[in-house]
C-alpha positions as CSV (number, residue, x, y, z in Angstrom):
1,X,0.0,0.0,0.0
2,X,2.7,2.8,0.8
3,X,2.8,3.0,-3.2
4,X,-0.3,3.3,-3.5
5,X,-1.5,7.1,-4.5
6,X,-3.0,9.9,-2.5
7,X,-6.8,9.2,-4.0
8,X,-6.0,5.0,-3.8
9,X,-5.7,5.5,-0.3
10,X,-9.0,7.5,0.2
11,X,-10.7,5.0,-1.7
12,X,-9.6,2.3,0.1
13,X,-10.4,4.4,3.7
14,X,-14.1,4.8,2.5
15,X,-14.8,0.8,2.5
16,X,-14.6,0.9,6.1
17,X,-17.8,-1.0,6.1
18,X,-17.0,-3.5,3.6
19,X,-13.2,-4.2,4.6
20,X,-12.7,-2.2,8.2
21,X,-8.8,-3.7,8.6
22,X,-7.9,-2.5,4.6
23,X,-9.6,0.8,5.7
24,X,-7.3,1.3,8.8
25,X,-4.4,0.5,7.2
26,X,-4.9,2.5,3.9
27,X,-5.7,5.4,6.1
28,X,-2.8,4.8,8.2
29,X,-0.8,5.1,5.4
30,X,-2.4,8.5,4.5
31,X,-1.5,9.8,8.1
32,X,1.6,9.4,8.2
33,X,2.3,10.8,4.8
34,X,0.2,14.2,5.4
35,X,0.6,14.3,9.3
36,X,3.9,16.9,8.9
37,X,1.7,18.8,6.3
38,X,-1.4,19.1,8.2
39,X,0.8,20.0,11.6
40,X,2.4,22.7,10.1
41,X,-0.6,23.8,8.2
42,X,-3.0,24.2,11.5
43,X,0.1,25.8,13.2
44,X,0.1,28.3,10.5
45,X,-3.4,30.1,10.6
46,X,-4.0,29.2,14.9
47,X,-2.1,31.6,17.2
48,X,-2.9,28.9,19.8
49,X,-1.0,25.5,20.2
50,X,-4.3,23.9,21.8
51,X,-6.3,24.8,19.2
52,X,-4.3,24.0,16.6
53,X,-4.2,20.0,18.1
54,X,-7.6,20.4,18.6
55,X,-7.6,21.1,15.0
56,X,-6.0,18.7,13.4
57,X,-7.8,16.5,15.4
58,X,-11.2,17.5,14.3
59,X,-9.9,17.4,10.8
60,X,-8.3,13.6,10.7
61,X,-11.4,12.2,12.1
62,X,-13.4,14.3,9.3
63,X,-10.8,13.2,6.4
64,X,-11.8,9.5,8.0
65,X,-15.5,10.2,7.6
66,X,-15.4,11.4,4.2
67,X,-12.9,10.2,2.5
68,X,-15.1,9.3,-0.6
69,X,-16.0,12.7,-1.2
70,X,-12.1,13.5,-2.1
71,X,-12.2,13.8,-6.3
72,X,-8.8,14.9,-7.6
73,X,-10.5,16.2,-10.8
74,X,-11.3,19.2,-8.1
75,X,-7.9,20.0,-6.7
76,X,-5.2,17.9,-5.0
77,X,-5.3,16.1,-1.7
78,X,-3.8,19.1,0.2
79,X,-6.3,21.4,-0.9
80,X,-9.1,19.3,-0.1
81,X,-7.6,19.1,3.7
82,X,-6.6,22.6,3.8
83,X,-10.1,23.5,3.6
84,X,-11.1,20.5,5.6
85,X,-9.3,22.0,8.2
86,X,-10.5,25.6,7.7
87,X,-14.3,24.1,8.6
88,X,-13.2,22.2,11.3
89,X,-11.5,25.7,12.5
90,X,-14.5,27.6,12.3
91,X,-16.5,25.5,13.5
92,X,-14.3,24.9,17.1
93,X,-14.2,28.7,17.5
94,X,-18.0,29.1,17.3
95,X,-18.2,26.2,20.1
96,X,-16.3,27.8,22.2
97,X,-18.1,31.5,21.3
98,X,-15.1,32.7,20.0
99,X,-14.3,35.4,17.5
100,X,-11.0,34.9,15.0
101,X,-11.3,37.8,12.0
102,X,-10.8,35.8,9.1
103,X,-11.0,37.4,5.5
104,X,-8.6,36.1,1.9
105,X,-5.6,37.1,3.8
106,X,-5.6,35.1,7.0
107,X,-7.9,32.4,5.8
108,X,-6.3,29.1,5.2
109,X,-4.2,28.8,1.7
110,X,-5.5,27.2,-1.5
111,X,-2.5,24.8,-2.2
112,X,-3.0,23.7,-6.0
113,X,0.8,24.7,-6.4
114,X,3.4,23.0,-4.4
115,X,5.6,26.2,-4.7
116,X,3.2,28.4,-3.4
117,X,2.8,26.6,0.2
118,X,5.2,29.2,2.2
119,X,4.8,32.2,0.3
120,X,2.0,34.0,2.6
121,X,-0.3,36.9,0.9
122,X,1.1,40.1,0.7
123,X,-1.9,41.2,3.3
124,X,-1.0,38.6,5.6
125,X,3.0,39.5,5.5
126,X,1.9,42.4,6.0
127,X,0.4,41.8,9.3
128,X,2.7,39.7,10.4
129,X,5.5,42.2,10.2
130,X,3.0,44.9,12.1
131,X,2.6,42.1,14.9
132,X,5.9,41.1,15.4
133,X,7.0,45.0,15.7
134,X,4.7,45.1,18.7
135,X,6.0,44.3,22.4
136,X,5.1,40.9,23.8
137,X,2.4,41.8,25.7
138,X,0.7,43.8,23.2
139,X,1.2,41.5,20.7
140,X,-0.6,39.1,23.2
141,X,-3.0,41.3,24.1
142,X,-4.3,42.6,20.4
143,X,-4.3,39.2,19.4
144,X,-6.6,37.6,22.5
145,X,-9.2,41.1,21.9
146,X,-8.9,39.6,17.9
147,X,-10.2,36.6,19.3
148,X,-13.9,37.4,20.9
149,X,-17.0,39.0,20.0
150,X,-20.0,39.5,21.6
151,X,-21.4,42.3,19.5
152,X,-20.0,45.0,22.2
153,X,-16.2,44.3,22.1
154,X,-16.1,42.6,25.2
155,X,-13.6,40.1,26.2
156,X,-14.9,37.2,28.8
157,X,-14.9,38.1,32.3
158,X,-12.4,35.0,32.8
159,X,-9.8,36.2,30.0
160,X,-9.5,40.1,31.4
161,X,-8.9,38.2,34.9
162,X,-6.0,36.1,33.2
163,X,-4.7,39.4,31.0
164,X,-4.4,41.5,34.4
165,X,-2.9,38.9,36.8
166,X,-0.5,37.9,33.6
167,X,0.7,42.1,32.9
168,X,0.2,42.6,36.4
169,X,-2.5,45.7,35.1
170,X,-6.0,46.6,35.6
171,X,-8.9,46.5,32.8
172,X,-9.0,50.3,31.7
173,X,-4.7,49.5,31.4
174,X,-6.1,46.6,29.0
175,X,-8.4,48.8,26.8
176,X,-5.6,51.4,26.5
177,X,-2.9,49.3,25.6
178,X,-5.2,47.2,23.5
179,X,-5.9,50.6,21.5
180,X,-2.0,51.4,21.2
181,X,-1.3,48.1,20.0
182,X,-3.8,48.4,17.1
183,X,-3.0,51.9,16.3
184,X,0.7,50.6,15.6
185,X,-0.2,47.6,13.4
186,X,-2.7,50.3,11.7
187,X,-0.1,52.5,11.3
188,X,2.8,49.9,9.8
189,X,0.3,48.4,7.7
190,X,-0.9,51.6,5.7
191,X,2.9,53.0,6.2
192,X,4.0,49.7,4.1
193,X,1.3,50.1,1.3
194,X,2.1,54.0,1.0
195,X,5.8,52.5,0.3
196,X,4.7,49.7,-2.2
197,X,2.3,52.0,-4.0
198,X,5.3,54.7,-4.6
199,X,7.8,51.6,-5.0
200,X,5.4,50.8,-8.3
C-alpha cells in the first residue's frame, strides 16, 4: 500500500464498512504521509498550540469520515484538507463563542501549487511584520481582543482576569494598551502600502 496514491488510499479508507482492517491501514498510510503537512498547516493560521491539536484533530477524524468525497478532478489532496481543516477551525471557534477575524488574507491557503505553500499573501505579511514590531504583551494582548466578540467588544470576564494577573495591570490598562497596539499595526500596515504604491 505505501505506493499506492493519494486518492487509492482514500478510496480504500471509504470501504470501512466493507473491509474495516484495509480501511485502517490505507488510512494509516495517508496519516503518516500528510501528518507533517497538516501539523504545520494548522500551526500556521492558529495563534494557539491547543487549538491547533484540537484542530487537526477535528480534521483527521473528518478526512476519516469522508474520505469518498475527495475527487482529484477538483484540486489535489492538500487542498481538499486545507479546507477540511478551515471548517473544522470555524467550526471549534464558534463552540467555544469565540471570535478569530478571518477574510482572503488570514484564511487558510489554496495549495494547488506545491511552490506556493510558504509564500503568505502580501496582506497577511503584512500583518505579520505589524505584529511582530509590537512588544510581547501587546502582541498578546491585540491578538486575545482579535479573538472574541459578543457584538459589544467585550472580552470574557475570565480572560480580562487572566490578561491583568498575567501584565500585572488593571482593565481600563487593558483597553488602553489594547488601542496602542492596534493603532501601531494600523499604522505599519498603511505605512507599508504607501511604500509599495510609490515603489510601483
Amino acid at each position: 500500500m505505501n505506493n499506492y496514491s493519494d486518492e487509492d488510499l482514500l478510496v480504500m479508507t471509504s470501504f470501512q464498512k466493507e473491509n474495516e482492517k484495509e480501511a485502517k491501514e490505507a488510512f494509516t498510510i495517508f496519516y503518516n504521509r500528510y501528518k507533517q503537512f497538516l501539523w504545520n498547516l494548522c500551526c500556521k493560521v492558529c495563534d494557539d498550540t491547543e487549538l491547533a491539536k484540537d484542530v487537526m484533530q477535528e480534521t483527521w477524524i473528518a478526512i476519516y469520515k469522508s474520505s469518498h468525497t475527495y475527487n482529484s478532478k477538483k484540486g489535489n489532496v492538500k487542498t481538499w484538507m486545507s479546507r477540511i481543516a478551515e471548517n473544522k477551525m470555524k467550526d471549534l471557534l464558534k463552540t467555544n463563542n469565540e471570535f478569530l477575524q478571518l477574510n482572503e488574507d488570514i484564511d487558510f491557503p489554496d495549495i494547488d501549487n506545491e511552490e506556493e505553500n510558504n509564500i503568505p499573501s502580501p496582506g497577511k505579511k503584512e500583518l505579520d511584520k505589524a505584529l511582530d514590531a509590537l512588544p510581547e504583551r501587546e502582541k498578546y494582548i491585540l491578538l486575545t481582543y482579535m479573538r472574541y466578540f459578543d457584538g459589544k467588544k467585550h472580552l470574557p470576564d475570565e480572560v480580562i482576569r487572566e490578561l491583568c494577573q498575567r501584565y500585572s495591570t488593571t482593565v481600563d490598562n487593558l483597553h488602553q494598551i489594547k488601542k496602542r497596539a492596534f493603532d501601531k499595526v494600523r499604522n505599519l500596515i498603511f505605512s507599508n502600502q504607501s511604500v509599495l504604491t510609490h515603489k510601483k
